[in-house]
C-alpha positions as a printed NumPy array, in Angstrom:
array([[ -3.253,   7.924, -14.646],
       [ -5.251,   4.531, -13.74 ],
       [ -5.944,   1.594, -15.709],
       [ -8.556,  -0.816, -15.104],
       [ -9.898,  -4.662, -16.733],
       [-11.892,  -7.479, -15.281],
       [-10.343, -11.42 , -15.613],
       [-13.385, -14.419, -15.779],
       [-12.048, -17.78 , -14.895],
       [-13.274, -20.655, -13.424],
       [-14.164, -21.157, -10.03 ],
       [-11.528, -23.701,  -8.636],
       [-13.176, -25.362,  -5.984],
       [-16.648, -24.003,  -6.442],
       [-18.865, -24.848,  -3.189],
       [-22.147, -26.111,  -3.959],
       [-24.651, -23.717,  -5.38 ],
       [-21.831, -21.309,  -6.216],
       [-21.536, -19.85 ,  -9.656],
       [-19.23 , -21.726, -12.147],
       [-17.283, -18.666, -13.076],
       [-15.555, -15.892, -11.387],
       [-15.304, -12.326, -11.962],
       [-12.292, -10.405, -10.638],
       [-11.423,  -6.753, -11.874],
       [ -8.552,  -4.773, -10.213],
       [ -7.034,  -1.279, -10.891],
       [ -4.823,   0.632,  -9.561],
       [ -4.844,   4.128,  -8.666],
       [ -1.435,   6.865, -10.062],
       [ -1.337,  10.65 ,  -9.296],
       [  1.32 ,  13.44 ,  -8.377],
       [  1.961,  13.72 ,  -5.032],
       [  0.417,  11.886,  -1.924],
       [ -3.2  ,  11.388,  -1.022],
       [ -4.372,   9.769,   1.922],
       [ -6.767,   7.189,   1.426],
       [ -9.304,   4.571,   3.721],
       [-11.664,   2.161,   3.006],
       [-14.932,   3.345,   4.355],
       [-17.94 ,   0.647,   5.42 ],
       [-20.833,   2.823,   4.18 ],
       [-24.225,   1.699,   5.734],
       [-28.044,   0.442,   3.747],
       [-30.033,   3.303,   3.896],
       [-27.675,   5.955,   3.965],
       [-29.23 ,   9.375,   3.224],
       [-27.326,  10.819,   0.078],
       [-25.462,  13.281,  -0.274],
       [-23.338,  13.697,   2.126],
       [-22.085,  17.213,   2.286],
       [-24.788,  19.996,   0.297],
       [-23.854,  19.552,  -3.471],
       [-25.838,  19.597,  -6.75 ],
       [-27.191,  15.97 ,  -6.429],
       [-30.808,  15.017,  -6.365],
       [-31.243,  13.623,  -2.329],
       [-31.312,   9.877,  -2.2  ],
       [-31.69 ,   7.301,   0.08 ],
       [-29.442,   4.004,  -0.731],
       [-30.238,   0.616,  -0.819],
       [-27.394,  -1.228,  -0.483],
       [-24.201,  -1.055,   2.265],
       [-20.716,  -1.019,   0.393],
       [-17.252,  -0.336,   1.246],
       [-15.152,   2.308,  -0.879],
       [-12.11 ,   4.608,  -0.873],
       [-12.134,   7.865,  -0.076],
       [ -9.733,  10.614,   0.877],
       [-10.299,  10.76 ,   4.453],
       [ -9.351,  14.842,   4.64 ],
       [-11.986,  15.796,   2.562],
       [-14.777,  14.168,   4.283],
       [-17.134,  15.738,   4.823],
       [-16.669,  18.642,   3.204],
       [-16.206,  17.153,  -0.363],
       [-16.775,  13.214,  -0.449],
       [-15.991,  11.368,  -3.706],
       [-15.124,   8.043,  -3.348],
       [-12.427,   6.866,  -5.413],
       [-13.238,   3.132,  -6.11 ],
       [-15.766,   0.291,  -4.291],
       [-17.58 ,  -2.557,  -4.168],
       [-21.322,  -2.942,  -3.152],
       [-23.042,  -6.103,  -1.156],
       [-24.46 ,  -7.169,  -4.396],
       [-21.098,  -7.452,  -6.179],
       [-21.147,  -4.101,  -8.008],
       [-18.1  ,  -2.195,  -8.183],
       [-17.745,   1.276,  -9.277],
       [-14.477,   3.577,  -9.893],
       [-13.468,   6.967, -11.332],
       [-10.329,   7.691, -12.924],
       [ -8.866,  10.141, -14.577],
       [ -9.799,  12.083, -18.271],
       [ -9.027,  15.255, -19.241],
       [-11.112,  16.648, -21.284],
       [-14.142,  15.759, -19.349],
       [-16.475,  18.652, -19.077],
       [-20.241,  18.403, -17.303],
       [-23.243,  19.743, -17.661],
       [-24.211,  23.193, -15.152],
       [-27.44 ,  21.525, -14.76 ],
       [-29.387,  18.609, -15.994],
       [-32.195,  18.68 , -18.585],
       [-36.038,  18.952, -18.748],
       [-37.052,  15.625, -16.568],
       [-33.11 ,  14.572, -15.504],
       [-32.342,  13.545, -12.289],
       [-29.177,  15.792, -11.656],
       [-25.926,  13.616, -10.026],
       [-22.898,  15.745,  -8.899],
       [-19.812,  14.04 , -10.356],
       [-18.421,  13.705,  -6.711],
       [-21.095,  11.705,  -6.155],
       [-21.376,   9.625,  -8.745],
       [-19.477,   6.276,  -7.537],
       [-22.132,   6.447,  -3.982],
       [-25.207,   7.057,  -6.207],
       [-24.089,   3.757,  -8.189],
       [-23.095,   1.716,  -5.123],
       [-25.564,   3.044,  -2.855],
       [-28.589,   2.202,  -5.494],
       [-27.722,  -0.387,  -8.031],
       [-27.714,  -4.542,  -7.767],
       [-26.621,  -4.481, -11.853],
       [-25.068,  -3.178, -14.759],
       [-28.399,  -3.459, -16.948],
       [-30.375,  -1.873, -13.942],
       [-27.715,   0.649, -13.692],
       [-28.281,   1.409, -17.498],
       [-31.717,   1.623, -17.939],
       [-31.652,   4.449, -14.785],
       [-28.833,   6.366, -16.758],
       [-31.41 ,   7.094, -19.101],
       [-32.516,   9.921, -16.873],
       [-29.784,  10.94 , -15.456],
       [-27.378,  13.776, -16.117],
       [-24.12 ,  14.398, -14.558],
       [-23.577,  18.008, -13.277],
       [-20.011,  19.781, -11.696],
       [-17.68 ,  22.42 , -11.951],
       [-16.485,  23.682, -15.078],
       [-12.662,  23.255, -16.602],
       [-10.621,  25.427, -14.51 ],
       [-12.601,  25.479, -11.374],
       [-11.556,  25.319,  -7.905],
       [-13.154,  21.677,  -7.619],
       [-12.792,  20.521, -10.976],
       [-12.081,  17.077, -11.217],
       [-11.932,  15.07 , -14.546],
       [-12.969,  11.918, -14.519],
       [-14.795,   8.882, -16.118],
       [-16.549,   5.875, -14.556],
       [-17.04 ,   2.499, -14.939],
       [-19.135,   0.071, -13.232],
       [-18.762,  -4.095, -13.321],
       [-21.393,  -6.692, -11.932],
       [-21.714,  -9.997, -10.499],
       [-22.186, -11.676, -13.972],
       [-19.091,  -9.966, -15.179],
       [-21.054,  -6.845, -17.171],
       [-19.589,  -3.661, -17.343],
       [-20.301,   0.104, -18.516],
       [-18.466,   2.823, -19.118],
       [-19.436,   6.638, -18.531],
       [-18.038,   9.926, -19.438],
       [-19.094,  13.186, -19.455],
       [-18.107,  15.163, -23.217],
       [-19.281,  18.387, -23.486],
       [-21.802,  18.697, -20.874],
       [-23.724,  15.508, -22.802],
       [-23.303,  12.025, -20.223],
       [-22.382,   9.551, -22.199],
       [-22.862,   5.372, -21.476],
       [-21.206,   2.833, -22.878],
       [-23.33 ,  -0.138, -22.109],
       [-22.464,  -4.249, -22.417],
       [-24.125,  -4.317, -25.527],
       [-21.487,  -1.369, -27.141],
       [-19.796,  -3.012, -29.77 ],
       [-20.691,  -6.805, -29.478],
       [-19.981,  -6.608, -25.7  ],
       [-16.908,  -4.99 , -25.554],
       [-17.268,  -3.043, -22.809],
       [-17.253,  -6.315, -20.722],
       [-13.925,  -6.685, -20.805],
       [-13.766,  -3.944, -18.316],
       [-10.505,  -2.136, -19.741],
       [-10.361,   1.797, -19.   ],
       [ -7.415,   3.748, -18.958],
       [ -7.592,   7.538, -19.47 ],
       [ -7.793,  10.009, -22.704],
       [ -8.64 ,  10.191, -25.282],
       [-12.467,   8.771, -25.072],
       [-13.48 ,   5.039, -24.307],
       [-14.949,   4.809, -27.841],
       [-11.197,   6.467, -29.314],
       [ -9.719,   3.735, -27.201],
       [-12.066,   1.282, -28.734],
       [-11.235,   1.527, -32.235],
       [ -7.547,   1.951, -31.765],
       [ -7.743,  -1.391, -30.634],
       [ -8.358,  -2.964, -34.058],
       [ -4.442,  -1.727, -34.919],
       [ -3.419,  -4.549, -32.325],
       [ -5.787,  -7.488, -33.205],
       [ -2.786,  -9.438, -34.844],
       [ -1.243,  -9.347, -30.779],
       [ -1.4  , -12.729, -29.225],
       [ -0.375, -14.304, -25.59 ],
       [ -0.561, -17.695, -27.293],
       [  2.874, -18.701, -28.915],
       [  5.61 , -21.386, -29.085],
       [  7.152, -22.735, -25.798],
       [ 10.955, -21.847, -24.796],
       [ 13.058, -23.671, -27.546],
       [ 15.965, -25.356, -26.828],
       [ 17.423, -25.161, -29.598],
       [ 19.794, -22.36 , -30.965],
       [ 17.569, -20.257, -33.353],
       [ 14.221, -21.493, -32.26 ],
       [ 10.771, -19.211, -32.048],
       [ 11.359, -17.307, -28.099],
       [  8.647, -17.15 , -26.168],
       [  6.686, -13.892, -26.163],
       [  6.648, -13.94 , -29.625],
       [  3.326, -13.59 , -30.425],
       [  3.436,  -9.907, -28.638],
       [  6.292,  -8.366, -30.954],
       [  4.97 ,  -5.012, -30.857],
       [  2.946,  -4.506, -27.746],
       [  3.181,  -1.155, -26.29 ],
       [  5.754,  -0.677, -23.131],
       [  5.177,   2.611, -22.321],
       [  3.036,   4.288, -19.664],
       [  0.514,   6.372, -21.876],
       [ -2.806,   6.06 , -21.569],
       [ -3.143,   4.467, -24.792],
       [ -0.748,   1.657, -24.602],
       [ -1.772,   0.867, -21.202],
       [ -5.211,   0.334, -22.702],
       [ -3.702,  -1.825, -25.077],
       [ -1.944,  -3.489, -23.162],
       [ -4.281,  -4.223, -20.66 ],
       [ -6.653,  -5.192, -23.366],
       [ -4.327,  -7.506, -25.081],
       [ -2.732,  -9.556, -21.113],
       [ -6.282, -10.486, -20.045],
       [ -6.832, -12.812, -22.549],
       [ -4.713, -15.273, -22.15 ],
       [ -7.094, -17.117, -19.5  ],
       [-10.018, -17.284, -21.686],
       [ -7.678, -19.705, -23.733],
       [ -7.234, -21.813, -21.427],
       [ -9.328, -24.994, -20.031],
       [-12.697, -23.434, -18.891],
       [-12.737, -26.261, -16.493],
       [ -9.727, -24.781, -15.181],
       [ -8.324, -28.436, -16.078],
       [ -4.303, -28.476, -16.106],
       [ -3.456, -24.86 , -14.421],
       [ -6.023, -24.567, -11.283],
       [ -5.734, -25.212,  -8.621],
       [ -1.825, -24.574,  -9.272],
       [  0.497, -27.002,  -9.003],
       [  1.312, -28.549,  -5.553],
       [  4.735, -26.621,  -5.17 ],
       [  2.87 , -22.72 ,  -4.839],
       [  0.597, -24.44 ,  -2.485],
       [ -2.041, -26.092,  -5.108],
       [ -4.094, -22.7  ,  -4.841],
       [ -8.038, -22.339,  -5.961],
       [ -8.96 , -19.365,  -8.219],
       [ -9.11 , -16.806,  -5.769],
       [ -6.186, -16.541,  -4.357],
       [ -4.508, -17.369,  -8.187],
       [ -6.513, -14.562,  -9.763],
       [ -6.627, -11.886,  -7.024],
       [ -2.884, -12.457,  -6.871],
       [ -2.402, -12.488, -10.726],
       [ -4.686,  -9.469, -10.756],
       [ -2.623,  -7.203,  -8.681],
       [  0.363,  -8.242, -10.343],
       [ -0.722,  -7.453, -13.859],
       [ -2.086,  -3.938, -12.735],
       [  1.341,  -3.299, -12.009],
       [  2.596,  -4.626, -14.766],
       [  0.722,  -2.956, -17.07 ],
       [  0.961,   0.449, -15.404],
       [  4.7  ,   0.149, -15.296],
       [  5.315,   3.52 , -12.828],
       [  7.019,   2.585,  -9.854],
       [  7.527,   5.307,  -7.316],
       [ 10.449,   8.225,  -9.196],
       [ 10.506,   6.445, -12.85 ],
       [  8.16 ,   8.827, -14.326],
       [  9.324,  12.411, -13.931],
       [  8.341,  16.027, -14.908],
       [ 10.24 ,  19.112, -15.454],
       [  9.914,  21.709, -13.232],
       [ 11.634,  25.265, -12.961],
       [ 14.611,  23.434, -15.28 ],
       [ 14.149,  20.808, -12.684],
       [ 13.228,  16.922, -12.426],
       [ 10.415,  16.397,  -9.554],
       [  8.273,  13.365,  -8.994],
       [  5.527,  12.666, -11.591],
       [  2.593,  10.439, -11.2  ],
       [  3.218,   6.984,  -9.651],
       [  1.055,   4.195,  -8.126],
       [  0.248,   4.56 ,  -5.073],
       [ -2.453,   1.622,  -4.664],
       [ -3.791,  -1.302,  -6.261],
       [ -7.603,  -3.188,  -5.892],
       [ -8.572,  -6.143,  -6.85 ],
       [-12.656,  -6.671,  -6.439],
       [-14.161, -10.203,  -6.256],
       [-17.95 ,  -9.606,  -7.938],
       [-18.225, -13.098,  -7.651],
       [-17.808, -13.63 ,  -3.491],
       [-18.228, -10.299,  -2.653],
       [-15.122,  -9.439,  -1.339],
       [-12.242,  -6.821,  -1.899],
       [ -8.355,  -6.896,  -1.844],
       [ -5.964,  -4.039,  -1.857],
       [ -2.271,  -3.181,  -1.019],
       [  0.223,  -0.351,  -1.289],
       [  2.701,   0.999,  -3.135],
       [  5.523,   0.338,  -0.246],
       [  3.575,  -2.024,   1.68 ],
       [  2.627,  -4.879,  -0.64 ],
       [  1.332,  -7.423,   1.721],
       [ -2.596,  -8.027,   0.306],
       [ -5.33 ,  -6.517,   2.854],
       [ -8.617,  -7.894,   2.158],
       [-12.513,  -7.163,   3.052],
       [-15.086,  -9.972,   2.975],
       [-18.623,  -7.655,   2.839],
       [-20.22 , -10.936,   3.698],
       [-19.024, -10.827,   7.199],
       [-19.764,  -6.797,   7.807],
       [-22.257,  -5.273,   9.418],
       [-24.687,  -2.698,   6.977],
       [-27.32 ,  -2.296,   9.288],
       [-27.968,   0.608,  11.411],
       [-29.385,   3.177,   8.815],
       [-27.983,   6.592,   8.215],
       [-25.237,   7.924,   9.506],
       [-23.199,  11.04 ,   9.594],
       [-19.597,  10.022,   7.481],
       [-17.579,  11.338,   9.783],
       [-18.816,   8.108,  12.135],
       [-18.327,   5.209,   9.127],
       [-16.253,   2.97 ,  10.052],
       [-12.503,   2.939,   8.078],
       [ -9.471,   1.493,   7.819],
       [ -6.2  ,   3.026,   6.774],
       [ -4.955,   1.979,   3.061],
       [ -2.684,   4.899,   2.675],
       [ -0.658,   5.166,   5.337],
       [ -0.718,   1.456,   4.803],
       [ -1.361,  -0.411,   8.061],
       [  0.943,  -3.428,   9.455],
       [  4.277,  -4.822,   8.92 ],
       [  5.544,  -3.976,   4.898],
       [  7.259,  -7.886,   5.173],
       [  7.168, -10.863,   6.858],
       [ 10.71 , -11.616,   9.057],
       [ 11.527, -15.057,   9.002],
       [ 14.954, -14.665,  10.39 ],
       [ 13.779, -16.995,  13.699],
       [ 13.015, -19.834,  11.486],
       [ 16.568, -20.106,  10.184]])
């Protein structure tokens, strides 16, 4: 289970020359079990792929960092999630049902499905550029049942806020671009099964949902707050996740798009701008709306209750300065990347020699003792 949607607000205090909005997107990352996971710097010019796989060799043009199980390098690299120098982010998560094609088509360039989130990193500046190239693409793996199946669908968010979605339905790759439906994709929501487009129209149940609503009363009887979202979803399906993530992110287009009145935040939580408000904000409401907490959701196994899915990490990407956040699910003191400030010269290099650093085992003290101060 993942769930993933982009927040725009304004950029509170914007440097001269900088852009007057912001794009943040976050997600967080659920499964059974453990996986260990780093953030890899991955240089400019790498040679693609990695490890000998089904993908049409490629050189990349960009450096980017991304996560990646660091046991299966380099015999199987797929990175999980990542940002590239030009603000493009790219992540896979989870949806059964996804089934790829053996081989690509007359004139297709074929992409292995492990490979998919480097080939967009590695290549792409934009969503529209990354679009138009999809056009002659076709992603290839595994078939249901083997060894290294994975399924999984992708989407990719820009600097300008675009987004795209992409699955693979029987053996056909499908894009959902930031023209589908009036822009919809741009909103950057993605959960898991059934299909983005299912997801899309099941939506329209929940358009009478609203974060905007009457203040706490203080009078016996009045309108609670909160009332507006009688009948938002609270469980941890796929499906109400998506709603619910589609329905929390809008409360900050509704407010000033000056960012007049709420940012920088008042003086008393340290009168912050809009990056540390909405990467902070972000990583909360990932958690929020994925709502599974290490042993709350379960399965039955042998007449017996063993751990289920839970999160296990959460990201929060910064299109807009470049930059990447992340924390854990016992350790949730915010690590962050600035790709501005990294090195992606150097040209190819073999992946066991990228550079990493740890995100699961998380790194550093889990809390801050203040105990001397008192």
């Amino acid at each position: 289970m993942c769930t993933n949607f982009l927040l725009t607000v304004p950029n509170v205090p914007a440097a001269a020359g900088q852009p007057a909005l912001q794009h943040i997107s976050a997600r967080c990352m659920e499964l059974t079990g453990t996986l260990a996971t780093r953030l890899y710097r991955v240089p400019a010019l790498q040679q693609f792929p990695v490890f000998k796989s089904h993908s049409q060799p490629w050189v990349g043009s960009y450096g980017f960092v991304g996560l990646c199980d660091p046991e299966t390098i380099p015999e199987f690299t797929m990175f999980m999630d990542g940002i590239n120098q030009a603000g493009l982010s790219c992540a896979a998560l989870w949806l059964p049902g996804s089934e790829f094609a053996e081989k690509p088509g007359a004139g297709e360039q074929p992409v292995a499905f492990h490979d998919f989130v480097a080939w967009v990193m590695s290549q792409f500046d934009s969503v529209p550029s990354l679009v138009a190239a999809m056009t002659k693409v076709r992603i290839v793996g595994p078939q249901p049942g083997a060894p290294t199946y994975l399924p999984v669908h992708f989407i990719a968010t820009d600097s300008q806020g675009l987004s795209a979605v992409i699955e693979c339905i029987d053996g056909q790759t499908i894009v959902y671009g930031p023209d589908y439906r009036d822009g919809a994709t741009n909103d950057a929501v993605l959960t898991n099964a059934p299909t983005y487009d299912w997801h899309r129209t099941n939506i329209e149940n929940y358009a009478h949902l609203s974060v905007v609503g009457t203040g706490t009363s203080r009078k016996a009887g009045g309108v609670p707050v909160g009332a507006g979202l009688v009948g938002l979803p609270g469980d941890i399906t796929s499906i109400s996740r998506y709603v619910k993530a589609w329905t929390l992110r809008q409360g900050f287009a509704k407010l000033p798009k000056d960012g007049n009145g709420w940012l920088p935040t008042a003086k008393l939580d340290g009168a912050t701008g809009s990056t540390q408000t909405i990467v902070n904000v972000a990583l909360q409401l990932v958690t929020t709306i994925q709502a599974t907490p290490y042993g709350t959701a379960l399965v039955d196994k042998d007449a017996r209750a063993q751990l289920g899915d839970w999160t296990m990490w959460q990201v929060a990407r910064d299109h807009t300065n470049i930059a990447y956040y992340f924390n854990t699910a016992f350790n949730a003191s915010v690590h962050g990347v600035q790709l501005s400030g990294l090195d992606f010269t150097g040209g190819s290099a073999a992946a066991k020699d990228w550079p990493s650093v740890p995100v699961m085992p998380a790194q550093g003290p889990w809390f801050q003792d203040v105990s001397a101060n008192l």
